[in-house]
N, C-alpha and C positions, 0 to 999 in steps of 0.2 A: 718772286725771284724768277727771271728771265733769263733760260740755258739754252743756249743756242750750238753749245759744244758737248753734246750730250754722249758720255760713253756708255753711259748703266745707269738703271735706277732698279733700285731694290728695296719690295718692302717688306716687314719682318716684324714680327712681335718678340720684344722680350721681357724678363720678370727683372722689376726694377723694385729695391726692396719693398717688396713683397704684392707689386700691382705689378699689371701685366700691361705693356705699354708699344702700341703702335709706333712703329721706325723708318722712316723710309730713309736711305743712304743712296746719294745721288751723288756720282762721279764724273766731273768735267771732263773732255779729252786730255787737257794737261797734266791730269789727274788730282787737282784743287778736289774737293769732299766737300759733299754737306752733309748732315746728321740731323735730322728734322724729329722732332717729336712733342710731344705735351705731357708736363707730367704735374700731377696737383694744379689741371689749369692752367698752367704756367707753358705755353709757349718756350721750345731751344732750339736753335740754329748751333751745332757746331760746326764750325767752319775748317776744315783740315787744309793748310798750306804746305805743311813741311816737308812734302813727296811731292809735291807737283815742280815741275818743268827740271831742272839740274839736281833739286832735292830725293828724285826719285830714285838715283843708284847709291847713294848712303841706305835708302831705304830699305831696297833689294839686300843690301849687304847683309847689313841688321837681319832680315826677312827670312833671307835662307842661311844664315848659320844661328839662327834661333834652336828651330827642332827640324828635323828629318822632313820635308811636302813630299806633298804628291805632284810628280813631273809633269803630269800630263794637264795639271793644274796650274800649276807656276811657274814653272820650266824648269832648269837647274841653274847652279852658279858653279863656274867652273877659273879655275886659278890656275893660271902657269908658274912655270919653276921661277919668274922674275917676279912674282907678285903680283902680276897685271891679275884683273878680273871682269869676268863676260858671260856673259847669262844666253843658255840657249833652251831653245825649243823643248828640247831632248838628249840625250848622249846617245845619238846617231850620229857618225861618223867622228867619235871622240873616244880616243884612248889616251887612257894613262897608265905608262910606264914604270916598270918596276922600281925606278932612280926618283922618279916623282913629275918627270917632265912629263905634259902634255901634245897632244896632237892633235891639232884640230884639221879633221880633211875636209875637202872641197865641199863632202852634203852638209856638214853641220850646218843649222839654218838658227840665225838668230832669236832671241824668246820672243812671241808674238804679240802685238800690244794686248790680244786677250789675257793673256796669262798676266803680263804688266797689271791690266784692269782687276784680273781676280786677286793679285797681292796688295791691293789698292784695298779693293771690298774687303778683304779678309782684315788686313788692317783698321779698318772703323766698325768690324763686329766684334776688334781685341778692345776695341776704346770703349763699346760699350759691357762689356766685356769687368773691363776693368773700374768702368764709373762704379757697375755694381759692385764691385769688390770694397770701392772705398766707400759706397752707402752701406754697406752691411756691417762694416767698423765705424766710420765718424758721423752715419746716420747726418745731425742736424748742422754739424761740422763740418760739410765734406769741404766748402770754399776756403775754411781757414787751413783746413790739411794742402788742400791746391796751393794756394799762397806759400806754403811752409816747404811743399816740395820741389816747387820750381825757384825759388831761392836757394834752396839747396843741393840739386842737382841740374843745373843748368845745361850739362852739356854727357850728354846720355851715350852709353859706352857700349849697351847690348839693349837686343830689341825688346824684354821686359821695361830696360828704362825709358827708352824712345816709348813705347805704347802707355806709359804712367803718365811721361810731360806730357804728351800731346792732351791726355785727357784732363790735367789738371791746366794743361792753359786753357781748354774748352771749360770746363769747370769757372777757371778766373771768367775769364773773356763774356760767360754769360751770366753771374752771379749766380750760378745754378744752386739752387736752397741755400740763397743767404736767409741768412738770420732778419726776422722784423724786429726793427729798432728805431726807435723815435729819438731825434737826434735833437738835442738844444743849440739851436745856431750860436755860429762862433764866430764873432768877424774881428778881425785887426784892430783896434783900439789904439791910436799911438798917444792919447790924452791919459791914458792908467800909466802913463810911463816917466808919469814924476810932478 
């Protein structure tokens, strides 16, 4: 894999049921993901699209009205009284009104792609995050759960569901602990057909 758009690489161990497993999470500037590791030998790429280039402010949305960040970390998300929404740095030079309107004055400074990039990272440490949650329930299962979730929730409504799809499409996308099965070929026969 050749990155030429490099905004971070990061690398990190975590406990995957019950082995402790080498991670490196490597962020494009458009903020495309990879998720690189080995587990039972087994070589995974997951590949995260669904934040990079215009997917990144669904993202943010999802991101910061999950639970309470750290500003100085991800920046804030801030809402006017018409429902517009704009992510900045900081709540420096932003007040809100006792009626509910906001003010944004001339210092307020837009979120910085750093912070963009740490809500990126923090995102692929929920995916891995959450793989283990679905190996520590569906263990030798975890693909046919993938398949079963993203059939059923296609279209993710809070950032718990956004952070489950993404990892069961990672899940599908690299048959991450399918099942071995030896399969009897089956091919078309149109001469059984009378």
């Amino acid at each position: 894999m050749v990155l030429v758009n490099l905004a971070k690489s990061v690398y990190l161990q975590i406990s995957l049921m019950g082995q402790y497993v080498p991670v490196n999470i490597i962020i494009e500037n458009n903020y495309k993901s990879y998720i690189d590791f080995t587990f039972f030998n087994s070589p995974y790429t997951f590949t995260i699209e669904r934040w990079a280039r215009r997917g990144l402010t669904r993202y943010l949305d999802l991101f910061h009205t999950h639970v309470p960040r750290d500003i100085s970390l991800y920046g804030v998300r801030v809402e006017d009284s018409k429902g517009g929404i704009r992510y900045y740095e900081n709540k420096s030079d932003i007040e809100v009104n006792v009626d509910g309107t906001v003010v944004i004055g001339p210092g307020a400074k837009a979120m910085t792609i750093d912070q963009e990039v740490n809500c990126v990272e923090q995102g692929c440490r929920d995916i891995l995050t959450c793989l283990g949650q679905i190996g520590a329930i569906h263990q030798q299962s975890m693909l046919e759960y993938a398949v079963w979730f993203c059939g059923k929730h296609p279209n993710p409504g809070t950032y718990s569901e956004f952070i489950t799809l993404v990892t069961c499409q990672s899940i599908e996308h690299n048959d991450f602990i399918a099942p071995v099965a030896r399969w009897t070929l089956v091919e078309f026969n149109d001469k059984s057909m009378g």
